[in-house]
C-alpha positions in Angstrom: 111.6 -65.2 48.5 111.7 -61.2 48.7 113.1 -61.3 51.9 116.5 -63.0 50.3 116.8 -60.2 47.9 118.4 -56.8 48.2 116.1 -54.4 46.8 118.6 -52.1 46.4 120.9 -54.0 44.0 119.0 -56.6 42.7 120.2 -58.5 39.3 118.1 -60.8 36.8 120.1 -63.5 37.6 119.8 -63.2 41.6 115.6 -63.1 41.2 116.1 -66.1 38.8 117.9 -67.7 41.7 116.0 -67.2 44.6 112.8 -68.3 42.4 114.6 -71.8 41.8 115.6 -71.8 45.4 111.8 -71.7 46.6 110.7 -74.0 43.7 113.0 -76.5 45.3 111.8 -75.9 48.5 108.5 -76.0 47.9 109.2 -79.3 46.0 111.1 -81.1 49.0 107.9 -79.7 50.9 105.7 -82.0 49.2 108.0 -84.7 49.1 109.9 -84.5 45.6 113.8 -85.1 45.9 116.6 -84.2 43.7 120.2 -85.8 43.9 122.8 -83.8 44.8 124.6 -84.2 41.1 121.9 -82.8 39.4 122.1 -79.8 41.3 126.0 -79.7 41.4 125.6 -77.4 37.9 123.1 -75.1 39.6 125.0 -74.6 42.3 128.6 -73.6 41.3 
């Protein structure tokens, strides 16, 4: 996850981001699945 972030200018909302990001992936890792639409919102 740190390795996504710039140190250097890092905002709250950027950490928040990359901590859902590796939620999700650790999710699909063990086999959960989200639909595209429900992550449309996320997203954009």
């Amino acid at each position: 996850m740190l390795a996504r972030l710039d140190r250097s200018n890092l905002q709250y909302t950027e950490a928040l981001m990359a901590m859902a990001e590796t939620l999700l992936e650790r999710m699909h890792g063990d086999g959960y699945s989200l639909a595209e639409q429900a992550l449309a919102p996320v997203r954009e």
